[in-house]
C-alpha positions in Angstrom: 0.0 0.0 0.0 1.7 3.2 -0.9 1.5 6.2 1.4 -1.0 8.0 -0.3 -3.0 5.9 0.1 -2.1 4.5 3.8 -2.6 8.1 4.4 -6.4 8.4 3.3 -7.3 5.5 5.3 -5.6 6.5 8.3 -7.9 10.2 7.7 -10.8 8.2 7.2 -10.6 6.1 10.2 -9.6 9.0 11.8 -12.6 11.1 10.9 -14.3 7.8 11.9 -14.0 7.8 14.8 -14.1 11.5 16.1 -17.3 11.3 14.6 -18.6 8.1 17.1 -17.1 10.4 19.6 -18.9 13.0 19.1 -22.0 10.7 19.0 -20.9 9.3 22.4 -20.4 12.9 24.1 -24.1 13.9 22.5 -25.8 10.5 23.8 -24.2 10.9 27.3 -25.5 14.6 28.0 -28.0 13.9 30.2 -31.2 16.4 28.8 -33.7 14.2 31.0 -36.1 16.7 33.1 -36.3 15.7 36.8 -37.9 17.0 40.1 -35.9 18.6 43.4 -36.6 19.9 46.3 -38.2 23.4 45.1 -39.2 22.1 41.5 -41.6 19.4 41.2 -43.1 17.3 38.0 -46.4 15.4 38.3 -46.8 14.2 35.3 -44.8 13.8 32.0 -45.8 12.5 28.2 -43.7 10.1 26.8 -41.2 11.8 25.3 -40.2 13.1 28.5 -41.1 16.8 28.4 -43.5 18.0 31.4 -47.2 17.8 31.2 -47.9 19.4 35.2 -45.4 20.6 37.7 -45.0 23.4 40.2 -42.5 25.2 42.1 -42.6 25.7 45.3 -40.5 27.4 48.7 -39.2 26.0 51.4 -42.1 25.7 53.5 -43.9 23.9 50.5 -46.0 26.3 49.7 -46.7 26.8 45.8 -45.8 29.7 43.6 -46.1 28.8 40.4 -48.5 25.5 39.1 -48.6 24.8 35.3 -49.2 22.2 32.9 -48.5 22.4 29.4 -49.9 20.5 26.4 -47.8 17.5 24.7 -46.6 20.2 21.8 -45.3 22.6 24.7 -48.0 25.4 24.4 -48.9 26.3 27.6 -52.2 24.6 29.2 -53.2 26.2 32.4 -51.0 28.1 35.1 -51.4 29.2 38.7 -49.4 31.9 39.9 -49.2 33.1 43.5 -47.5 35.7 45.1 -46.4 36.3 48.6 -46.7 39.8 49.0 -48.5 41.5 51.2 -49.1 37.8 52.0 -49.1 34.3 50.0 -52.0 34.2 48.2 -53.6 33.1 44.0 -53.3 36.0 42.0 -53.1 35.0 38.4 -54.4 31.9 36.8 -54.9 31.7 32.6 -56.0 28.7 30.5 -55.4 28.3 26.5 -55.8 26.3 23.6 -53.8 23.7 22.1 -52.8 26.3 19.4 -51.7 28.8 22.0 -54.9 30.9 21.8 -56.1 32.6 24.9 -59.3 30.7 26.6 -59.8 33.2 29.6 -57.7 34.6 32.6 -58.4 35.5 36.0 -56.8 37.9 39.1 -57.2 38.1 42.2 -56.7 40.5 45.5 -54.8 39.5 48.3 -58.0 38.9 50.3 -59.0 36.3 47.2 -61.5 37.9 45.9 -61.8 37.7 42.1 -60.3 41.2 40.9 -60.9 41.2 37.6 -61.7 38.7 35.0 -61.4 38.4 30.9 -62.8 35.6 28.4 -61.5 35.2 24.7 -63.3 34.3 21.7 -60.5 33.2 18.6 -57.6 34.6 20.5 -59.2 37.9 20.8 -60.6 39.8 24.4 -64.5 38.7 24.1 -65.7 40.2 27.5 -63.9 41.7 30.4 -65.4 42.2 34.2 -63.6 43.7 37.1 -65.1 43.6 40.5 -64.5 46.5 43.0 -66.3 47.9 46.4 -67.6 50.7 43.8 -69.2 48.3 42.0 -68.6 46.3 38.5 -67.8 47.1 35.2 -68.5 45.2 32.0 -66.6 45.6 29.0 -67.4 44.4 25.5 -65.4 43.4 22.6 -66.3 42.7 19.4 -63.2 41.1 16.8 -60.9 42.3 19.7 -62.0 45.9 19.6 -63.5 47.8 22.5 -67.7 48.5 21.7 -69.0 49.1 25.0 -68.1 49.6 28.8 -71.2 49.3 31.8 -70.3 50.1 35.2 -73.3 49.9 37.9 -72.4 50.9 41.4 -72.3 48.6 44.4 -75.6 49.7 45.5 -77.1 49.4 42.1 -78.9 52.5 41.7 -76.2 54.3 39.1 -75.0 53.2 36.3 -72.8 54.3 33.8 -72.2 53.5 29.9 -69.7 54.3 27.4 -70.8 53.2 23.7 -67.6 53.1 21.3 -68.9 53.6 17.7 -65.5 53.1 15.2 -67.4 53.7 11.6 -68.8 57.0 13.0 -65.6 57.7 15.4 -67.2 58.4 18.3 -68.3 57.2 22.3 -71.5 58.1 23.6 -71.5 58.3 27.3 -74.7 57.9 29.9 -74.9 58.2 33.2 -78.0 57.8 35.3 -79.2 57.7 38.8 -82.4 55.9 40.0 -83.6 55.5 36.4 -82.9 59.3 35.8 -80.7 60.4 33.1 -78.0 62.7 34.5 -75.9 63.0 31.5 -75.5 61.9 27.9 -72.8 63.5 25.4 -70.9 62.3 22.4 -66.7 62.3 22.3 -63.9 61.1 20.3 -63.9 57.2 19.9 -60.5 57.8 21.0 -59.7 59.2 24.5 -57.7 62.3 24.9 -57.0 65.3 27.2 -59.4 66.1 29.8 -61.1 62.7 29.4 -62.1 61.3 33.0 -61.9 58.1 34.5 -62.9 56.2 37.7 -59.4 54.5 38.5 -60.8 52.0 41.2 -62.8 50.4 38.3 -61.3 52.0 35.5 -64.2 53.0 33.9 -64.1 56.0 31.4 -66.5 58.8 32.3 -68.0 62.5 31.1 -65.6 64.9 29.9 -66.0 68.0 32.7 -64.0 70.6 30.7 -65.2 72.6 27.6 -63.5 72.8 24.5 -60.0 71.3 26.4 -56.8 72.5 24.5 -53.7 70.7 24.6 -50.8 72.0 24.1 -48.2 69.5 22.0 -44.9 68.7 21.9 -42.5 66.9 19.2 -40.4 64.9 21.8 -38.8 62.3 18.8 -37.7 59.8 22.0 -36.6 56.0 21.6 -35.7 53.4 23.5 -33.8 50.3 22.5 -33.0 47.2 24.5 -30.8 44.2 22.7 -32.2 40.9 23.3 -30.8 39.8 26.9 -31.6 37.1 29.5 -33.9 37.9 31.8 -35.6 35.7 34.4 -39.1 36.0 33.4 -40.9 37.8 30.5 -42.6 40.6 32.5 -42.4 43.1 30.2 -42.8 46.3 32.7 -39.9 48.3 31.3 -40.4 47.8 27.4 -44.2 47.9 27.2 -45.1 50.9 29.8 -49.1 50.7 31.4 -51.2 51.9 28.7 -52.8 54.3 32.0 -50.8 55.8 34.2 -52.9 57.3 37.1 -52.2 60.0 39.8 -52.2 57.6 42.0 -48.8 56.0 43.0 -48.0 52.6 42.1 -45.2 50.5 42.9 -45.4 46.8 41.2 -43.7 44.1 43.4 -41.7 41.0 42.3 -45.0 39.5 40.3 -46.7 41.0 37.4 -47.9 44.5 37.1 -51.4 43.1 37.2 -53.0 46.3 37.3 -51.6 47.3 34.1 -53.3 44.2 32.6 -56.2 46.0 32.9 -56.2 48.4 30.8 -53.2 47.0 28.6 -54.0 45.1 25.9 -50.8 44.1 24.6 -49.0 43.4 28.2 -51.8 41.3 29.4 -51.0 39.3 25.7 -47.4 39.2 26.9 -47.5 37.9 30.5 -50.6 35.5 30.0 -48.4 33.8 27.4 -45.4 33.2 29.3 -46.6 33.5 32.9 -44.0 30.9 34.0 -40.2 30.3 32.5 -38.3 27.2 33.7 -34.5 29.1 32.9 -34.6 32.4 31.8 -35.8 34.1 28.4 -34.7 36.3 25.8 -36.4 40.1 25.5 -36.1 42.8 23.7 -37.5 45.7 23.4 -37.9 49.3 21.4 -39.9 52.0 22.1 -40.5 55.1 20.4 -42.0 58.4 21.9 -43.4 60.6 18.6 -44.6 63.2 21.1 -46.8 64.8 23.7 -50.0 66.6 24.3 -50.4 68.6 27.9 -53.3 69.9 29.2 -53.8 72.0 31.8 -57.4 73.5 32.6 -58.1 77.4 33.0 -58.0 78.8 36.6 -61.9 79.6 36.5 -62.6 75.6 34.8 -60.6 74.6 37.8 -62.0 76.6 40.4 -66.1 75.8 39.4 -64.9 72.1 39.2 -63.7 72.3 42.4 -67.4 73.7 43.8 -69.0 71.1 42.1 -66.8 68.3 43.8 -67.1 69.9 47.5 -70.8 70.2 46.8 -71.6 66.5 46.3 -68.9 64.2 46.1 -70.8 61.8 44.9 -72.4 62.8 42.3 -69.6 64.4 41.2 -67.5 60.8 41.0 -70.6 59.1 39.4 -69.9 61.4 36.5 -66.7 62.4 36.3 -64.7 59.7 38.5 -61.7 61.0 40.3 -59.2 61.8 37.6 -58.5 63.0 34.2 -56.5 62.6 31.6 -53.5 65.3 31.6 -51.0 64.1 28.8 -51.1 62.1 26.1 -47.8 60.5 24.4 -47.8 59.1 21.0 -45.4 56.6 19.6 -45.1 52.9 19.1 -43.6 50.4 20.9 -42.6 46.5 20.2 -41.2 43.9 22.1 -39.6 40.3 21.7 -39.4 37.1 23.3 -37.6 34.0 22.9 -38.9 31.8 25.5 -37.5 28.1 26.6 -39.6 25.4 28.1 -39.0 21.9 28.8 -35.6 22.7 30.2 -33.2 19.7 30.9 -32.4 19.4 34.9 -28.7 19.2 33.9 -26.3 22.5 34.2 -24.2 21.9 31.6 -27.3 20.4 28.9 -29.7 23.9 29.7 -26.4 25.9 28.8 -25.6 23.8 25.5 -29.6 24.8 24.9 -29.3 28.5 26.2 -26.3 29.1 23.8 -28.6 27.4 21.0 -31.1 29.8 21.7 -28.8 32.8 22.1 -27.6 31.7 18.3 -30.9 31.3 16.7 -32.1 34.8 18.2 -29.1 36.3 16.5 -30.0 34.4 13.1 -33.4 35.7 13.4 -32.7 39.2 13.8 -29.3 40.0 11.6 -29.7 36.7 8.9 -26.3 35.5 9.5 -24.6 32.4 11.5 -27.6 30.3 11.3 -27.5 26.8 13.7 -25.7 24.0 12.4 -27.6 20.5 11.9 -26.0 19.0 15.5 -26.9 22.8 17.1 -30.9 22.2 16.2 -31.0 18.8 17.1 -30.0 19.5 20.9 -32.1 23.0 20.4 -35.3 20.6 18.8 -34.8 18.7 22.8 -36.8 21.7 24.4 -39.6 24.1 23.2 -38.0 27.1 22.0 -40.4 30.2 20.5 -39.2 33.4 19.4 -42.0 35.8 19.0 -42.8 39.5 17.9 -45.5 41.4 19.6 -45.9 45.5 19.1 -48.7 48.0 19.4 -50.3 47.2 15.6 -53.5 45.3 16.3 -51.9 42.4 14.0 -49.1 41.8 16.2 -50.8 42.1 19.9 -50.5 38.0 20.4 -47.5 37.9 19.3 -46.0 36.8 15.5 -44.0 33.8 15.6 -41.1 34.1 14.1 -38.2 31.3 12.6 -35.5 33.5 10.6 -34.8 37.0 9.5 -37.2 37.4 6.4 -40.4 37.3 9.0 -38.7 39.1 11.2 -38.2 41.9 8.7 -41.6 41.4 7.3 -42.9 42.5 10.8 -41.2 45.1 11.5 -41.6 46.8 8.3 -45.3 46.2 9.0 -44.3 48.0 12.4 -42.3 50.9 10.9 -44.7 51.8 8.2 -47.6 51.9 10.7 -48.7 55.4 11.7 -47.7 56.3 15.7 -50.9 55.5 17.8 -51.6 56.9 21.7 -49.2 54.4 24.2 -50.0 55.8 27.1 -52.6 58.2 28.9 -51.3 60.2 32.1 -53.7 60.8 34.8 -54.0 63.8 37.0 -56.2 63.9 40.3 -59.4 66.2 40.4 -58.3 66.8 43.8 -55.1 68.5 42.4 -57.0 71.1 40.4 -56.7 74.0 42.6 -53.6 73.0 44.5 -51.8 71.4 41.5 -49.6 73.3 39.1 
């Protein structure tokens, strides 16, 4: 045999036999998925990932219970937090094909807070429960079409009417079965608008004619994708109404944003749990600002009115109003892991994966080699694309750079839309600036 040929055997065997052991090393990573002390699996399908678990502290007690369907979607979840005190706060069910079913909170006490039901992925009715009373809202394909509030003792109600062909609300207030108002707005809220915060219901505009007085602010705010240990998207997507009064979220999920936020409730009902950590990012963009502040002599005969009947004056008007108004759009990105092995060194292997694909998705280049997927393809890994366009509120899913650039064109050649409403107290209109 000459050595040419001695020498393209020896490379062949060679070759050979770094490729067994590479087979060996990927066979003896152990990606198996396995209770502990704080982590515990009730049940699992066959091939190993987790139908039902839940984590728990040291005194046993549960914070998180979830069970997810055999293609990884998420099922059901219980979330509990332990502040002021351990209690159920969130729980959400969905669909095999990761639509949302309905979702319900809760106040520390347990009592149901607020509750929404979903008809083809879309909000279908929403009802949140206060000691002022309850308020109904409506949706029809996802969009807003009517709001009833009737107070604790029953005799007031209140109804807002959203009309989007004619671009207009119509709002009613009565009072044992007397009509004490009725006036036509904007479809679309704006300065001076008024709004009962306990119940967040939207009520009569009190000021004539209000004038804003706007502002090209030309503000953004861009976050590379980074791991973070849940998806709470606080910071990126900010509460769609920000009130006088303050607010301080703890640990868990700025329920009370959910509220009123559309797209944040989409975000955190989807990935309400996260086994490792997740990949975010997010850009928002602040086009500008409207300010409003009322005359002296508005101020003044609102003040009257208020001092005169209390009451009345909160059945009508509620106990704040809208004093700026920023327009802009915002997006916001997660690559999400579940399924995670139990094994350090197999969930970084799969983090790194992740880290990759993220990359390929949003710059096209370096794309996972074949051995790369396969131990990626040994969890659930999603990468999706939610912004403030109506299209994109559940979220996009997307698998390489051409969707990703076919959304956010989509995004960039949409017009800026109101992202956030800040509140001012009625209280404040003498004393405040």
């Amino acid at each position: 045999m000459n050595n040419f040929i001695f020498r393209s055997v020896l490379l062949a065997i060679t070759v050979l036999l770094l490729s067994c052991q590479e087979d060996d090393n990927l066979s003896q990573t152990d990606y198996s998925i396995e209770s502990d002390a704080y982590f515990q699996i009730s049940s699992k399908y066959p091939n190993g990932w987790i139908k039902e678990a839940k984590r728990v502290d040291n005194l046993e007690n549960p914070y998180e219970q979830f069970e997810y369907y055999e293609n990884g979607y998420l099922k059901a979840a219980k979330i509990y937090s332990s502040f002021p005190q351990q209690h159920l706060y969130m729980e959400v069910s969905r669909s095999e094909d990761n639509k949302p079913l309905w979702s319900k909170y809760y106040t520390p006490e347990g009592d149901l807070w607020f509750e929404t039901t979903y008809k083809d992925g879309l909000a279908s009715e929403k009802k949140v429960y206060t000691g002022k009373g309850i308020s109904v809202y409506q949706y029809e394909d996802g969009d807003l079409t009517s709001i009833a509030f009737t107070r604790a003792d029953a005799n007031a109600t209140s109804s807002t009417v959203y009309d989007k062909t004619e671009g207009t609300r119509t709002v009613t207030i009565k009072k044992d079965g007397a009509t004490l108002l009725e006036e036509v707005y904007p479809y679309t809220e704006n300065i001076g608008a008024s709004i009962l915060t306990n119940n967040q219901v939207p009520l009569a505009n009190p000021f004539t004619n209000p004038e804003g007085n706007y502002s090209k602010l030309i503000e953004s705010f861009a976050q590379d994708a980074i791991w973070q240990i849940n998806a709470d998207p606080i910071e990126g997507v900010p509460a769609y109404r920000n009130f006088y009064e303050f607010y301080a979220p703890n640990t868990t999920f700025a329920t009370k944003f959910a509220v009123n936020s559309e797209l944040y409730q989409s975000i955190i009902e989807q990935y309400p749990v996260t086994e490792d950590q997740v990949l975010t990012l997010s850009y928002q963009h602040i086009e500008g600002r409207n300010s409003f502040l009322p005359p002296y002599q508005e101020r003044l005969s609102l003040t009257e009115e208020m001092e005169q009947d209390p009451s009345l004056f909160e059945l009508k008007y509620g106990n704040e109003y809208v004093e700026k108004v920023f327009y802009g759009k915002i997006l916001y990105m997660v690559g999400a892991l579940r399924n995670m092995p139990t094994d350090y060194n197999a969930a970084s292997e799969i983090k790194n994966a992740a880290r990759k694909q993220m990359n390929f998705i949003l710059y096209g280049t370096n794309e996972l080699t074949a051995q790369e997927q396969e131990v990626l393809d040994k969890v659930w890994f999603e990468v999706k694309f939610f912004s403030t366009l109506k299209a994109h509120r559940n979220g996009v899913v997307l698998t390489n750079n051409d969707d990703y650039n076919a959304v956010t064109q989509e995004f960039q050649d949409s017009e800026s839309s109101i992202i956030q409403l800040e509140y001012a107290a009625f209280e404040q209109l003498i004393t405040g600036s």
